[in-house]
TORNUTI-85392 format. One record per atom (N, C-alpha, C, O): residue in three letters; x, y, z. Coordinates in steps of 0.05 Angstrom, whole numbers, plus 32768, in hexadecimal, padded with zeros to 4 digits. Layout:
alaXYZ;...
end
This chain:
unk7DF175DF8249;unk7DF975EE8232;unk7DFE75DA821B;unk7E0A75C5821E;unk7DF675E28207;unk7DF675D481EE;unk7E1275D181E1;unk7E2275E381E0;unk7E1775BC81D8;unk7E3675BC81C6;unk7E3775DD81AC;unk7E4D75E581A4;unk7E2175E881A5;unk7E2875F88197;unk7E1F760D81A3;unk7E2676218197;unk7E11761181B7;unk7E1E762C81C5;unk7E32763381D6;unk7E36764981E2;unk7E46761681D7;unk7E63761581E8;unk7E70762181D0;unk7E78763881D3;unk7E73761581BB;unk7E82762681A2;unk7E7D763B819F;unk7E8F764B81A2;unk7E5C76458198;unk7E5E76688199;unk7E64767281AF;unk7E67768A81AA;unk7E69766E81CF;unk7E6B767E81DC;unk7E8E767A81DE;unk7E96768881F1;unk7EA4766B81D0;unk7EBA766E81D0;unk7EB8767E81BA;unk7EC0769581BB;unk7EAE767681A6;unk7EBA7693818C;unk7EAE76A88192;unk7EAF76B88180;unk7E9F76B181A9;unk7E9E76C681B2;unk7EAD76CE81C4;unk7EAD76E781C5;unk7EB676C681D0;unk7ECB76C281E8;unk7EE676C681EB;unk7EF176D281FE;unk7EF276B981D5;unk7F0976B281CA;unk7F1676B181AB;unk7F2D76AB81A5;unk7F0076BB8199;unk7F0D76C08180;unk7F1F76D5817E;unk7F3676D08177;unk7F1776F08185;unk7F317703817E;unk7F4376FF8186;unk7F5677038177;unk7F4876F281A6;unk7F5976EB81B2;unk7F7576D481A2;unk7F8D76D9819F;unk7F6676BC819C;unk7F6D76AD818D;unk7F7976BD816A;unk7F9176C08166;unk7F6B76C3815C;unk7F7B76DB814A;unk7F8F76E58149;unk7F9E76DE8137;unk7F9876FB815F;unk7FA9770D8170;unk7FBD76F48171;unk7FD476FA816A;unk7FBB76DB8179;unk7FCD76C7817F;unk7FD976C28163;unk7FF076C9815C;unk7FC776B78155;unk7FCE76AE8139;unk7FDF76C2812F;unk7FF276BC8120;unk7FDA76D78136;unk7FEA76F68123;unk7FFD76F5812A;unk800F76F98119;unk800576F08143;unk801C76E5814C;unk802C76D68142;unk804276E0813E;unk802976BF813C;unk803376A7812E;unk803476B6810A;unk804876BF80FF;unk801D76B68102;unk802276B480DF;unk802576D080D8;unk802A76D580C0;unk802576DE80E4;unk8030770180DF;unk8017770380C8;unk801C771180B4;unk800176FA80C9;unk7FF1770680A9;unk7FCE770180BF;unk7FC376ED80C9;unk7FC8771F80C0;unk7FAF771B80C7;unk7F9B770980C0;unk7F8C76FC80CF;unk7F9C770B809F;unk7F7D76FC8096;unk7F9076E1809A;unk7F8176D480A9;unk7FA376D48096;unk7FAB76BB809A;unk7FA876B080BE;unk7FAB769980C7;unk7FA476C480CB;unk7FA476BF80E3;unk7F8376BE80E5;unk7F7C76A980F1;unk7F6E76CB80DE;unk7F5676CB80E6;unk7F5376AE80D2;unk7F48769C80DF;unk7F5876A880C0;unk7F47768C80AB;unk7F55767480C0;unk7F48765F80C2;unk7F69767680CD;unk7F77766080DA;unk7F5F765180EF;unk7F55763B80EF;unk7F5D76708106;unk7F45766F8116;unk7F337661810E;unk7F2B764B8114;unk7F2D767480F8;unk7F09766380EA;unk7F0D764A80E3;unk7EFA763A80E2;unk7F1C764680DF;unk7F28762780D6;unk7F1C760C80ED;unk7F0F75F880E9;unk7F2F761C810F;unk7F33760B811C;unk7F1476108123;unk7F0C75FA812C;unk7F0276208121;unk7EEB761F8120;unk7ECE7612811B;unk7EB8760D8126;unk7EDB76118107;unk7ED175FD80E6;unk7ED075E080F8;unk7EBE75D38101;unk7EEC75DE80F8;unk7EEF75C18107;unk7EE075B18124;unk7EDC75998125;unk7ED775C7813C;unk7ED075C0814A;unk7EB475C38144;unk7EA775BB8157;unk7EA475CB8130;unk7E9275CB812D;unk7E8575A78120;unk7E7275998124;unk7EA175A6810C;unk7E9375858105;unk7E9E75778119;unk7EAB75648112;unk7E9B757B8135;unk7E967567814A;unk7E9075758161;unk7EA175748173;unk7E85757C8164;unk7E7B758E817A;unk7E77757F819A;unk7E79758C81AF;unk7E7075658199;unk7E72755381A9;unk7E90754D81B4;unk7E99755381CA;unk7E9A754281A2;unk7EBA753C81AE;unk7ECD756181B5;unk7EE1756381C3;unk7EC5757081AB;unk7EC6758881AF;unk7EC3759581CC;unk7ED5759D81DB;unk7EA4759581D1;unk7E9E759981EB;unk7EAF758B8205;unk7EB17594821B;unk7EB9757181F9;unk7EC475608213;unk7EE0756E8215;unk7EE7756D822C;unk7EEA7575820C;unk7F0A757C820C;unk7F0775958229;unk7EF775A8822C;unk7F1D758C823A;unk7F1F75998250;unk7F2075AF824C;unk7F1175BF8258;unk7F3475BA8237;unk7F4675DC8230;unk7F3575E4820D;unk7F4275E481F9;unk7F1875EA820D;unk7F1C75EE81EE;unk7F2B760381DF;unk7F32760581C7;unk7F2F761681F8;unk7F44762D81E3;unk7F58762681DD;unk7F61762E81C7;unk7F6D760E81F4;unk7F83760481E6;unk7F8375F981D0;unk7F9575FD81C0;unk7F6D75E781CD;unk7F6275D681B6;unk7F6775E78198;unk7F7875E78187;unk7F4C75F7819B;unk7F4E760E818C;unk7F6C7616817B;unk7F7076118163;unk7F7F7623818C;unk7F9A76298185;unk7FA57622817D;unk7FB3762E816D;unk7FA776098185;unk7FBB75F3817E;unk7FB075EC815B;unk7FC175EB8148;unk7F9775E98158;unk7F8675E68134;unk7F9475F4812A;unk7FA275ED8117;unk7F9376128136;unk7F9C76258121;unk7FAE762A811A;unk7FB476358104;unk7FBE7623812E;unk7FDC7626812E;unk7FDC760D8117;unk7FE576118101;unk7FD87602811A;unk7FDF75E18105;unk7FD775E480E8;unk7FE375DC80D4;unk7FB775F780E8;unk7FB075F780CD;unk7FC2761680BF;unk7FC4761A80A7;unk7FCB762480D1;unk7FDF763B80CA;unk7FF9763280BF;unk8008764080B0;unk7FFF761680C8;unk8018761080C4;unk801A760480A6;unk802976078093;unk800575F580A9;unk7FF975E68088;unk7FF875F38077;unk800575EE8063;unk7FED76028078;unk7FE8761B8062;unk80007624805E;unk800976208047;unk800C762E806E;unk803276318061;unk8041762B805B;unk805476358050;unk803C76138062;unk804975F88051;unk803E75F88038;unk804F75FC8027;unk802675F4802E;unk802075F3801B;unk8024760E8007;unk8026760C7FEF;unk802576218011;unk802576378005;unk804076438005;unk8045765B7FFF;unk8051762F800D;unk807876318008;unk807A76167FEA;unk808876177FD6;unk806876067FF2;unk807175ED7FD4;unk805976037FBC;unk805B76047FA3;unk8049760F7FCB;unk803976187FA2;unk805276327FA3;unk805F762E7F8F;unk805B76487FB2;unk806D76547FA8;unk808176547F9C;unk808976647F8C;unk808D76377FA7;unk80A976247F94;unk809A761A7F80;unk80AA76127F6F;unk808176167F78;unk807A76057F58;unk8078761E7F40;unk807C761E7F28;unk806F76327F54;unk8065764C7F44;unk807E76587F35;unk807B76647F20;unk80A076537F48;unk80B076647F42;unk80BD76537F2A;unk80C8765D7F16;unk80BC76427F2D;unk80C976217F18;unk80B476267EF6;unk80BF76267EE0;unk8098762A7EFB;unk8094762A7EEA;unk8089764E7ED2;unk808076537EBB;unk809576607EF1;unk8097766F7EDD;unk807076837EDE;unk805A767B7EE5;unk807F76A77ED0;unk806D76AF7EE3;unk804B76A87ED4;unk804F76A07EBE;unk803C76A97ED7;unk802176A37EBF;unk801E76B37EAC;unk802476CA7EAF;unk801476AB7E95;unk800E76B97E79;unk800476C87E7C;unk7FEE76C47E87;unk800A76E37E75;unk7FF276FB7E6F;unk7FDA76F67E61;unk7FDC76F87E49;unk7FC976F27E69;unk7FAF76ED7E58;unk7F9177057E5A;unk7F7C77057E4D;unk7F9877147E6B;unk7F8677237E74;unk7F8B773D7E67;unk7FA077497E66;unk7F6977467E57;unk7F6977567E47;unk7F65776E7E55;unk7F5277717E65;unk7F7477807E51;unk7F6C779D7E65;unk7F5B77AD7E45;unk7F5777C67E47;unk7F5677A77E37;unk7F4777B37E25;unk7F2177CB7E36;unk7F0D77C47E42;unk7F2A77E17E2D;unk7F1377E77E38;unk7EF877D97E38;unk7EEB77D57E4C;unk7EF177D07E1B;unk7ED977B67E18;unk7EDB77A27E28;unk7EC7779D7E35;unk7EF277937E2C;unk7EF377807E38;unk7EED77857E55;unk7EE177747E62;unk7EF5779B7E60;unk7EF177A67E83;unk7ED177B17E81;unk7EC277B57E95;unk7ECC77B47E6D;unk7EAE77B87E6E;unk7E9A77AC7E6C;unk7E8377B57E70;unk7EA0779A7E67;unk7E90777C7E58;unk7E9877757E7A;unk7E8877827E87;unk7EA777687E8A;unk7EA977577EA5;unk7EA0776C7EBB;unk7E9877637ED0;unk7EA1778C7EB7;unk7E8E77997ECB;unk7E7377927ECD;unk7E67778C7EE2;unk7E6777947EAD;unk7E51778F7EA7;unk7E4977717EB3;unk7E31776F7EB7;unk7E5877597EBA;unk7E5277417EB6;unk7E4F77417ED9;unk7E4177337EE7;unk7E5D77507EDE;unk7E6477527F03;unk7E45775D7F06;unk7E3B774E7F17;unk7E3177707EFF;unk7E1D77797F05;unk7E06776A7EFD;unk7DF077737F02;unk7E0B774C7EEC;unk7DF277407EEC;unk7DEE772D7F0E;unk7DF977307F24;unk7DDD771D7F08;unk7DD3770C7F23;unk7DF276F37F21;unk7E0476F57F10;unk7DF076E47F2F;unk7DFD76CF7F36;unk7E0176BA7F19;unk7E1376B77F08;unk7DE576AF7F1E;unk7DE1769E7F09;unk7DE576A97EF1;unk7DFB76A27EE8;unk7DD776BC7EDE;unk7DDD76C57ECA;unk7DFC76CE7EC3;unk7E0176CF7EAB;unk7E0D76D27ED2;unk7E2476DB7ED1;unk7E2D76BA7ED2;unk7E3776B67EBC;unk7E2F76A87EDC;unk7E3E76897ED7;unk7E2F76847EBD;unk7E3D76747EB1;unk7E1A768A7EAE;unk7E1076747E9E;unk7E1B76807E83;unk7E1F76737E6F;unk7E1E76987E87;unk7E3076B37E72;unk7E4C76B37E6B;unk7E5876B77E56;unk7E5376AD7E83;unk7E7576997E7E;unk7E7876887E7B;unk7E8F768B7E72;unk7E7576767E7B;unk7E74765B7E7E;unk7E6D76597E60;unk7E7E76557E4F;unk7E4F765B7E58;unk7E4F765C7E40;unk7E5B76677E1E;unk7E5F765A7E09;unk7E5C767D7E23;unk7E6E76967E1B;unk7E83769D7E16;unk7E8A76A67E00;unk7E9576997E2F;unk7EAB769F7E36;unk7EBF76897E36;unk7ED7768D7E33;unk7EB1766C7E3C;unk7EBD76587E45;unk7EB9763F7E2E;unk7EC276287E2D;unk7EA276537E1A;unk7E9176437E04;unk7E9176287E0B;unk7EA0761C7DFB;unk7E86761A7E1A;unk7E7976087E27;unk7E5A75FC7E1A;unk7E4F760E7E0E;unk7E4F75EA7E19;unk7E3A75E77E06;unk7E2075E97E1B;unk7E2375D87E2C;unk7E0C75F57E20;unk7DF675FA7E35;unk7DEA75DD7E49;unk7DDA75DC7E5C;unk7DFA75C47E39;unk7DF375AB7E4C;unk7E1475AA7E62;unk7E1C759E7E76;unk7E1B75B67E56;unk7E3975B37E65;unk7E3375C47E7B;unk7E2F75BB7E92;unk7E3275DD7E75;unk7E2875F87E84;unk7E1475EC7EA2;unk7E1675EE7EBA;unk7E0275DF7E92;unk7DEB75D87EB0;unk7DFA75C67EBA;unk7DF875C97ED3;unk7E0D75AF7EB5;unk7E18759B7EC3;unk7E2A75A77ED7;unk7E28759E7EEE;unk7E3B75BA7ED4;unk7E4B75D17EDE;unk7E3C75DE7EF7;unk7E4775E07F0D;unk7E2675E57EF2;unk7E1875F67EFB;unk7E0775E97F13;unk7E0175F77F26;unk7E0075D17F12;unk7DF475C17F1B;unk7DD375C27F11;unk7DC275B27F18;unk7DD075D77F00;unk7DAF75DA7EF3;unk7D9F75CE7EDF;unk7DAC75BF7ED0;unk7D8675D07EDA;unk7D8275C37EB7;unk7D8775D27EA1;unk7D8675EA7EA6;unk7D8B75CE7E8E;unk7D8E75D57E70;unk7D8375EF7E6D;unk7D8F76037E64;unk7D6375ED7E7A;unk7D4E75FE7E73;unk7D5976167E84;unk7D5F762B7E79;unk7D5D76147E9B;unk7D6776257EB3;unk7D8476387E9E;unk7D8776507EA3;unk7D94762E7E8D;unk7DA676337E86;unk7D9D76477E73;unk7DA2765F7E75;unk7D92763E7E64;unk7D8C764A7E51;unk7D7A76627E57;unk7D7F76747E48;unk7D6776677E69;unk7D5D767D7E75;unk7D6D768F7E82;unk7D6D76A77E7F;unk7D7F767E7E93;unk7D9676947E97;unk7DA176A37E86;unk7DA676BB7E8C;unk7DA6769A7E6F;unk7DB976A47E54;unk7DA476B37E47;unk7DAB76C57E38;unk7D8476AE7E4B;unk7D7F76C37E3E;unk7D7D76E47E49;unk7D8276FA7E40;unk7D7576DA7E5F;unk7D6C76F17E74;unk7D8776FF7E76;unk7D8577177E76;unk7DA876F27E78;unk7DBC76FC7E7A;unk7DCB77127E69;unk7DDA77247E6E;unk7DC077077E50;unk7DC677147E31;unk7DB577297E34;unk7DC1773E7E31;unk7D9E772D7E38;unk7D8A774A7E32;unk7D9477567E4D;unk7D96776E7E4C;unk7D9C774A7E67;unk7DA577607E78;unk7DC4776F7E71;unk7DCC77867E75;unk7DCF775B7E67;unk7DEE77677E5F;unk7DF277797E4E;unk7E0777867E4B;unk7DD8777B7E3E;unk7DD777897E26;unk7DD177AB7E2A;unk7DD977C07E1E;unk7DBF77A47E43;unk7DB377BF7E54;unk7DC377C97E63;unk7DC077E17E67;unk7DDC77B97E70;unk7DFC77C57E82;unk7E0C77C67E6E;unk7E2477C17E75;unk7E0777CB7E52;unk7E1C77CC7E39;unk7E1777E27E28;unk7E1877DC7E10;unk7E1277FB7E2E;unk7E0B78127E27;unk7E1478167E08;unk7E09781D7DF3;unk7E3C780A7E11;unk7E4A780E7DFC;unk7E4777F67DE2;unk7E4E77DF7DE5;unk7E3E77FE7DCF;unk7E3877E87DB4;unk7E5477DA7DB4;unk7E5477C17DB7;unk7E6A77E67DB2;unk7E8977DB7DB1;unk7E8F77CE7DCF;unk7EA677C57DD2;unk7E8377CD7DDD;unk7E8E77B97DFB;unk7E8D77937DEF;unk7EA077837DEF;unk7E78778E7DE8;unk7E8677797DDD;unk7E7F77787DC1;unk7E74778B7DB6;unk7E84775D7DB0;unk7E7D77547D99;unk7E7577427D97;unk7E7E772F7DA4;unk7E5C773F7D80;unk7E4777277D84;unk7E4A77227D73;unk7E5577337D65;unk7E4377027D65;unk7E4376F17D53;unk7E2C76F07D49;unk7E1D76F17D5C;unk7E1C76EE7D2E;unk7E0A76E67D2C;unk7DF776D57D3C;unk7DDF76D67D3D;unk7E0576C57D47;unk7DFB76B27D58;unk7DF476B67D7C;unk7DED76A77D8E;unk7DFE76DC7D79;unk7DFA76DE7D93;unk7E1476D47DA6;unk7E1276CF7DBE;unk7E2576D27D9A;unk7E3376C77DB5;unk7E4776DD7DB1;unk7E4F76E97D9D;unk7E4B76E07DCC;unk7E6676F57DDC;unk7E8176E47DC9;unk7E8776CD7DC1;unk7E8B77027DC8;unk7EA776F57DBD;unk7EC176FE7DD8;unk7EC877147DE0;unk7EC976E57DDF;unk7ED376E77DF8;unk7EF176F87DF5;unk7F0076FB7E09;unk7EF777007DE0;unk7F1477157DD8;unk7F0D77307DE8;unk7F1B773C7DFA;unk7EF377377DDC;unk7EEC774A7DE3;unk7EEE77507E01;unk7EE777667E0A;
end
């Protein structure tokens, strides 16, 4: 048997099980399943020293239990930074344009929707945008065009956003 069909046949074997454990410990389902996947994660970047371990479900448990514990630690010091400095600025526009304009932005493709914010939103200059993005210039700029004539077609409403002469989204809106 292969080192990685010893791992899938324990996370087949032993994940819910392991879960049900975790739920135990951190009282929060999805904190209990990411723990698992965690200790998961882990035996996968060594799958060799993995395989050798006499008990891997103990193994297993013991990760998650450890990376469960981390996480609450950490997520007890950002709760104490959060309360010190107070709750965050309202910045979010519930303006109907504005909820119409980010539906609209949610229904383009992937790319066109990063190169739209980023640019736009984040007014960013289109060499910044591809460095970000990891793409070329040209790639960017195709995105932005193709993005603008599709946004325009999920923008029924003339008043969802406001354009500049220059074409650019005014990010108030």
């Amino acid at each position: 048997m292969s080192d990685g069909d010893l791992i899938s046949e324990l996370y087949a074997g032993c994940f819910r099980r392991l879960v049900v454990q975790l739920y135990a410990v951190t009282g929060d389902l999805n904190e209990a399943q990411e723990a698992v996947q965690e200790a998961f994660t882990k035996a996968l970047a060594a799958p060799r020293r993995f395989a050798e371990l006499e008990n891997p479900e103990a193994w297993l448990r013991r990760v998650a239990v450890n990376v469960a514990r981390s996480r609450f630690r950490r997520r007890r010091v950002l709760d104490g930074l959060l309360r010190r400095i107070g709750p965050p600025p309202a910045v979010a526009d519930h303006s109907p344009e504005h909820l119409a304009l980010l539906a609209a932005l949610r229904g383009l493709p992937e790319g066109q929707r990063q190169a739209l914010a980023l640019h736009y939103l984040v007014d960013l200059p289109v060499d910044e945008v591809a460095a970000t993005l990891g793409v070329s210039a040209g790639t960017v700029k195709s995105r932005l065009s193709r993005g603008r004539t599709a946004l325009a077609a999920l923008l029924t409403d003339s008043d969802a956003t406001d354009t500049t002469e220059t074409g650019r989204i005014d990010a108030r809106s």
